[in-house]
C-alpha positions in Angstrom: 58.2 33.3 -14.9 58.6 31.6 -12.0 56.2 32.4 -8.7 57.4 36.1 -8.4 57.5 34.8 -4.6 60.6 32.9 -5.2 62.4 36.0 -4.1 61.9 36.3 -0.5 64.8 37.3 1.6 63.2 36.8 4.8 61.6 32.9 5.0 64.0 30.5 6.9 63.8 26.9 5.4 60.3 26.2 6.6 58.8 28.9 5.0 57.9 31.0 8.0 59.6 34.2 8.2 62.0 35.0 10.6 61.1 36.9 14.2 62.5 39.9 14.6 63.4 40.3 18.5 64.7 44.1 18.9 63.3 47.2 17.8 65.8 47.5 15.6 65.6 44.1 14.1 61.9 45.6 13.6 62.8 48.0 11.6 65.7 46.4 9.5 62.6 43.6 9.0 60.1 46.5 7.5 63.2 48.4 5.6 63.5 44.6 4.2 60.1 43.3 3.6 59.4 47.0 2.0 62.4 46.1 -0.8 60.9 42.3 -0.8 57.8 43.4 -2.2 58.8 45.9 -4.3 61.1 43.5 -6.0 57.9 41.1 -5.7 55.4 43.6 -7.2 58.5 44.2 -10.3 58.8 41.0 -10.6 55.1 40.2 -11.9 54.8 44.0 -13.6 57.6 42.2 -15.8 55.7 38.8 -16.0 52.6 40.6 -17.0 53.9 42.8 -19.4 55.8 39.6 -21.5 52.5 38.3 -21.3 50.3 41.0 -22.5 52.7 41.1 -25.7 53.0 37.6 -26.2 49.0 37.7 -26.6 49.2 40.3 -28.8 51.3 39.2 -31.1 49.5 35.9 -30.7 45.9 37.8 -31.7 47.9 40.3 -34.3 50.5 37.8 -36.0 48.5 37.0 -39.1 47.9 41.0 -39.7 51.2 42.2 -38.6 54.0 42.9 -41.6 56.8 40.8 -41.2 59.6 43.5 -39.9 56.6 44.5 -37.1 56.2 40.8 -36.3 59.9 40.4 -36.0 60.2 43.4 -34.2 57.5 42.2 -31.6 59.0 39.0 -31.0 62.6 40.8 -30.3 60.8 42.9 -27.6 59.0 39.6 -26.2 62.7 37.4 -26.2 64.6 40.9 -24.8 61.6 40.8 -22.0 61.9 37.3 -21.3 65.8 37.6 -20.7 65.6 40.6 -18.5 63.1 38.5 -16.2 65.7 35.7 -16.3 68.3 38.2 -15.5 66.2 39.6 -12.8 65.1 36.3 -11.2 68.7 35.0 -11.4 70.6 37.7 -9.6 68.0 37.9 -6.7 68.8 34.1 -6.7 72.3 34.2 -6.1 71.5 37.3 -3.4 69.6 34.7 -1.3 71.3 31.7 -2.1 68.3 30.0 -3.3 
């Protein structure tokens, strides 16, 4: 996956985030930068956990039946799409 911090809604084009003038531009700013990492921290729990069963079926492939194998590598290609999926609809959110 792509840097997981790809899916910042707050850095202008220079990649400095925006000021927030008013209190309540302050708190609209935490309410968002609260979501922004969340999304950020689900973002790599989804990276990670394609990447912990990659390895394993990496380490386990040659011991593994062939239906468990199969089975594996569904679960890694359904993982895989569903961090496309994520990354691509937090894409078109932001415009980026």
């Amino acid at each position: 996956m792509e840097n997981a911090e790809e899916l910042s809604l707050f850095e202008n084009g220079m990649g400095k985030a925006a000021p927030a003038a008013s209190t309540p531009g302050k708190a609209a700013y935490e309410r968002l930068k609260k979501m922004q990492d969340e999304r950020v921290a689900r973002a790599q729990k989804m990276d990670e956990d394609a990447k912990t069963l990659e390895n394993d079926i990496n380490t386990k492939k040659l011991s593994l039946s062939e239906d468990k194998l199969t089975e594996m590598q569904k679960q890694l290609s359904d993982k895989r799409i569903a961090m496309q999926r994520y990354r691509d609809f937090f894409r078109t959110l932001t415009g980026r």
